[in-house]
C-alpha positions as CSV (number, residue, x, y, z in Angstrom):
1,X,142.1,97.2,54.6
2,X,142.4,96.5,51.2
3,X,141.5,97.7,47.5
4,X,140.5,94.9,45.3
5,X,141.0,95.6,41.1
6,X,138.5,93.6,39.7
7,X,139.9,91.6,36.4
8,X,138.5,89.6,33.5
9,X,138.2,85.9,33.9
10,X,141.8,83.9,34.3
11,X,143.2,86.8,34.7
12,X,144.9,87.3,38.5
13,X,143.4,90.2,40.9
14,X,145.7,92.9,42.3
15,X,145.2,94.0,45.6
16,X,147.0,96.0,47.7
17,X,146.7,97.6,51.3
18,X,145.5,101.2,52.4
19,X,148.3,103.0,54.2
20,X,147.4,102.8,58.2
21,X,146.4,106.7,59.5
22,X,147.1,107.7,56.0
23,X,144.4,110.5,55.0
24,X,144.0,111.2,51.2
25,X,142.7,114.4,50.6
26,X,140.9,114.1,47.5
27,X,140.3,118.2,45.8
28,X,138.3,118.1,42.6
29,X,139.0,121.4,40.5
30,X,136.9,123.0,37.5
31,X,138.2,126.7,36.8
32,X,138.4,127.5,40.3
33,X,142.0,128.7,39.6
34,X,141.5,132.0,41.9
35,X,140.3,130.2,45.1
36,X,143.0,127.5,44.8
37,X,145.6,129.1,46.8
38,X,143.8,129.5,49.9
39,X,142.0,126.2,49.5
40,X,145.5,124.5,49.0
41,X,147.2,126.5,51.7
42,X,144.6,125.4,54.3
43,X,144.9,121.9,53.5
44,X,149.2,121.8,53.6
45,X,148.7,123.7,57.0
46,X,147.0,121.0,58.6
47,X,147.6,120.0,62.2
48,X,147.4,116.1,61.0
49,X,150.4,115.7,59.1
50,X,150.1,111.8,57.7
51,X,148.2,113.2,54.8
52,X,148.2,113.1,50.7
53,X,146.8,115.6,48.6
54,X,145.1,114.0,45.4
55,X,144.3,116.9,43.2
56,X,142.1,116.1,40.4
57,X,141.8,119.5,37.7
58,X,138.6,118.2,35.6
59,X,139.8,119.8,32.3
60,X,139.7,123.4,33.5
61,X,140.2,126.1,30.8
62,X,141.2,128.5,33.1
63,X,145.0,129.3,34.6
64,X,144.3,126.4,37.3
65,X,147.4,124.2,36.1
66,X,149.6,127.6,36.5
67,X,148.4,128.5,39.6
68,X,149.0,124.5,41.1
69,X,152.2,124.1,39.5
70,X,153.5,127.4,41.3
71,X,152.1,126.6,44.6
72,X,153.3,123.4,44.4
73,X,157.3,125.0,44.1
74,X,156.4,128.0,46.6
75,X,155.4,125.2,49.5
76,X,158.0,121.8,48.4
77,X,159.9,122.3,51.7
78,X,156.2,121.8,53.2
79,X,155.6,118.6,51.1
80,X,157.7,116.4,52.7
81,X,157.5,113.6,50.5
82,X,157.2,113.0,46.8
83,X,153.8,110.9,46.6
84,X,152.5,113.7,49.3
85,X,150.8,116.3,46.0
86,X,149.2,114.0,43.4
87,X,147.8,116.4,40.4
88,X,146.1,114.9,37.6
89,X,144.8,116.8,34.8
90,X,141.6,115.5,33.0
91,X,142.0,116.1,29.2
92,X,137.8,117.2,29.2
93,X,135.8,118.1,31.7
94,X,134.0,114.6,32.5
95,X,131.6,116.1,35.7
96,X,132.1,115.9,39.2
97,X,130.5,112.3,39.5
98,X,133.6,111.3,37.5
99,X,136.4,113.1,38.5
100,X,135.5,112.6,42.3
101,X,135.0,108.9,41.7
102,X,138.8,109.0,39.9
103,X,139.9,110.8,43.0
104,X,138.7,108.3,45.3
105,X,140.3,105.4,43.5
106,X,143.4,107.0,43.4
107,X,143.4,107.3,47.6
108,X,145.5,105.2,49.2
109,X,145.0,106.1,52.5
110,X,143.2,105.0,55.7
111,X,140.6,107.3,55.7
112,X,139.1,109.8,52.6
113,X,138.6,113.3,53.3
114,X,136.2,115.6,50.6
115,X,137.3,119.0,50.2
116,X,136.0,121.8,47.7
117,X,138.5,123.9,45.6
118,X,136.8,126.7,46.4
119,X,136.5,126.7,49.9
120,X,138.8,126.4,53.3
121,X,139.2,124.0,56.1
122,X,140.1,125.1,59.4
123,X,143.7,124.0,60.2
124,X,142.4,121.4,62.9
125,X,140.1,119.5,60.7
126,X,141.6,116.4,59.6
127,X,142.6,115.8,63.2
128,X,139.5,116.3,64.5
129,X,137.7,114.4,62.3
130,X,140.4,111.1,62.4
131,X,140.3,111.2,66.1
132,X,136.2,111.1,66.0
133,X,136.6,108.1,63.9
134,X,139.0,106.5,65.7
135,X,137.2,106.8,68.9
136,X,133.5,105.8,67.5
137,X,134.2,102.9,65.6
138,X,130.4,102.1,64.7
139,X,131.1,105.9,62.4
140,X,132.3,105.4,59.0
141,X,131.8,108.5,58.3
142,X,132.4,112.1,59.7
143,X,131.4,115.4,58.6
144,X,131.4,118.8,60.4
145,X,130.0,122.3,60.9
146,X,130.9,124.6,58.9
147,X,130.0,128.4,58.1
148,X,129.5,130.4,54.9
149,X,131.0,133.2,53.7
150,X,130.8,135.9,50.6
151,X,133.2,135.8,49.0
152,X,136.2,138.8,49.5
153,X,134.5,139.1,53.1
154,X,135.9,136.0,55.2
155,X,134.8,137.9,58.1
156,X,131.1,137.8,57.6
157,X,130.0,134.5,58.3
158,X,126.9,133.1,58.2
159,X,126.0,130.1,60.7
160,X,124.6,126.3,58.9
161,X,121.4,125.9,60.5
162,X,120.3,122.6,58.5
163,X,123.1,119.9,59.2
164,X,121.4,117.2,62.1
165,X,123.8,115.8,64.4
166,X,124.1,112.1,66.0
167,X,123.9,108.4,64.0
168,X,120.3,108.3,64.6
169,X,119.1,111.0,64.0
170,X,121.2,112.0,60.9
171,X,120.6,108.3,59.6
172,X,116.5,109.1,60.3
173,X,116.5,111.9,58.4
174,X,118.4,110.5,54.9
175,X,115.2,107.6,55.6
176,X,112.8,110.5,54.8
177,X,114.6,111.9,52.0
178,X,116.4,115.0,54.0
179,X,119.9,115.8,54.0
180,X,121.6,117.1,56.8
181,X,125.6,116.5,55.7
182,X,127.9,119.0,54.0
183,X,129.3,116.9,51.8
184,X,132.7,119.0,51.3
185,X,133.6,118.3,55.0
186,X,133.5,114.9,55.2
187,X,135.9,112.2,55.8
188,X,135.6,108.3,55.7
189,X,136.9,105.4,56.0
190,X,138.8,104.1,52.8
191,X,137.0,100.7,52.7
192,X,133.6,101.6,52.7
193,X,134.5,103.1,49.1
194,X,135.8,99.7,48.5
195,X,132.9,97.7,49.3
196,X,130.4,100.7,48.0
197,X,131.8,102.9,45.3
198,X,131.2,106.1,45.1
199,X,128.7,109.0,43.1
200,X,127.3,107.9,40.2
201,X,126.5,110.4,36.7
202,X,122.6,109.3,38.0
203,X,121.8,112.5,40.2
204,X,123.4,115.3,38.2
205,X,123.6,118.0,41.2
206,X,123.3,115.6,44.1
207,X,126.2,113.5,44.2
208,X,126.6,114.8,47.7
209,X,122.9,113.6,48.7
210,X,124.3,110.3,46.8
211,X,127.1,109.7,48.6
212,X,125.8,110.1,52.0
213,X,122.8,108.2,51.4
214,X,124.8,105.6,50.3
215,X,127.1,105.4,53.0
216,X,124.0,105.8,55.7
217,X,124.0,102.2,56.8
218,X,128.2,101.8,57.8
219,X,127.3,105.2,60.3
220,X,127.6,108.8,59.6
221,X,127.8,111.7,62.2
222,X,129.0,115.2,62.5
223,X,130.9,117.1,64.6
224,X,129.2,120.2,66.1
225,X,132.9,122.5,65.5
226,X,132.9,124.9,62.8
227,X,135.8,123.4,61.0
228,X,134.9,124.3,57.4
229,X,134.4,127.7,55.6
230,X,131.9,127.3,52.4
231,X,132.7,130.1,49.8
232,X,129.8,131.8,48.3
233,X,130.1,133.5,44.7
234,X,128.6,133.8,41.5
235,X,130.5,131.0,39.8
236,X,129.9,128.2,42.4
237,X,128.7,124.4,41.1
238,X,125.3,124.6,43.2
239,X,124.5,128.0,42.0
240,X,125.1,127.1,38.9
241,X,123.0,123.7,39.0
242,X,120.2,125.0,41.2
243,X,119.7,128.6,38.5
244,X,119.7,126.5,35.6
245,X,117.1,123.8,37.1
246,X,115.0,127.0,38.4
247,X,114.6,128.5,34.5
248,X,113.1,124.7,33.1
């Protein structure tokens, strides 16, 4: 498993290896700042502990920098080692295309794992989802599912009725244009970003569909757990994308 830099002509290519069972958790953050403790908390209380958090802020305006920078001192006994919290602030806010795609590239684990900044994964999720990998080796990729939840009331839930389950059928269903993954709950295999890539600035408001359509061929699948609570509120991307798509 290894990354390859591309270079210019005589010039000599870098390469260096993923880190074996290493999952980087890449977090991609505009002016979320009020749902990033509880996003962050879930993540550092993980029951998989080989993990790196790579936390990419995508020029917020809000306190997000304050609130990361103080969670990151509350919880230092929890990181365990110095290259375990990764934050990099974007000077301007470049889109989620972009400051995914940075967060990907700065991985260096094993696997990849997606995850929201406004929403929560169940403490049990990265090991759930490594060991599904590690036992289906024709899946590159893994998702779950997940349930949704207003905002201030985690305990009103409301069952995902659209995700599919199974390579076939999930890999059928991206043929005829459906989706069927929740892209903040999935987690991959480092090297099929290598040879693939990730979102493009093409499909402004599905990347996610991107992504997963991209990776179709290399395996995807889902695990039929709930391990992934989706935040609903007025402020959200999709909301956001969806109203102002509805009023052209």
């Amino acid at each position: 498993m290894f990354i390859t830099i591309c270079c210019r002509k005589g010039e000599e290519c870098l390469t260096y290896p993923r880190v074996s069972n290493l999952v980087s958790i890449v977090i991609t953050n505009y002016n979320n700042g009020k749902y990033l403790v509880e996003c962050l908390d879930s993540i550092i209380n993980q029951t998989y502990k080989n993990i790196e958090i790579v936390f990419i802020d995508d020029g917020s305006t809000d306190n997000s920098e304050t609130i990361v920078k103080k969670w990151v001192r509350e919880n230092s006994k929890k990181l365990t080692h110095k290259s375990m919290f990764n934050y990099i602030k974007i000077p301007r806010n470049i889109g989620f295309a972009g400051a995914l795609n940075l967060g990907f590239y700065m991985s260096k684990g094993e696997y990849i794992a997606v995850q929201d900044s406004d929403d929560i994964s169940h403490e049990k999720r990265i090991e759930k989802q490594v060991d599904f990998l590690k036992k289906n080796p024709n899946v590159s990729v893994v998702g779950t599912n997940y349930v949704a939840f207003e905002d201030g009331n985690f305990n009103k839930q409301i069952k995902c009725l659209w995700l599919n389950y199974g390579v076939s059928k999930i890999k059928e269903s991206y043929r005829k244009g459906k989706h069927c993954v929740c892209h903040g709950t999935i987690l991959f295999r480092g090297k099929i970003f290598d040879m693939l890539g990730g979102p493009s600035r093409k499909y402004e408001g599905a990347e996610d569909y991107e992504v997963v359509s991209k990776f179709i061929k290399e395996g995807v699948d889902n695990i039929k757990e709930v391990l992934y609570y989706y935040r609903s509120h007025p402020k959200q991307r999709s909301k956001r994308y969806y109203s102002k798509k509805k009023s052209r």
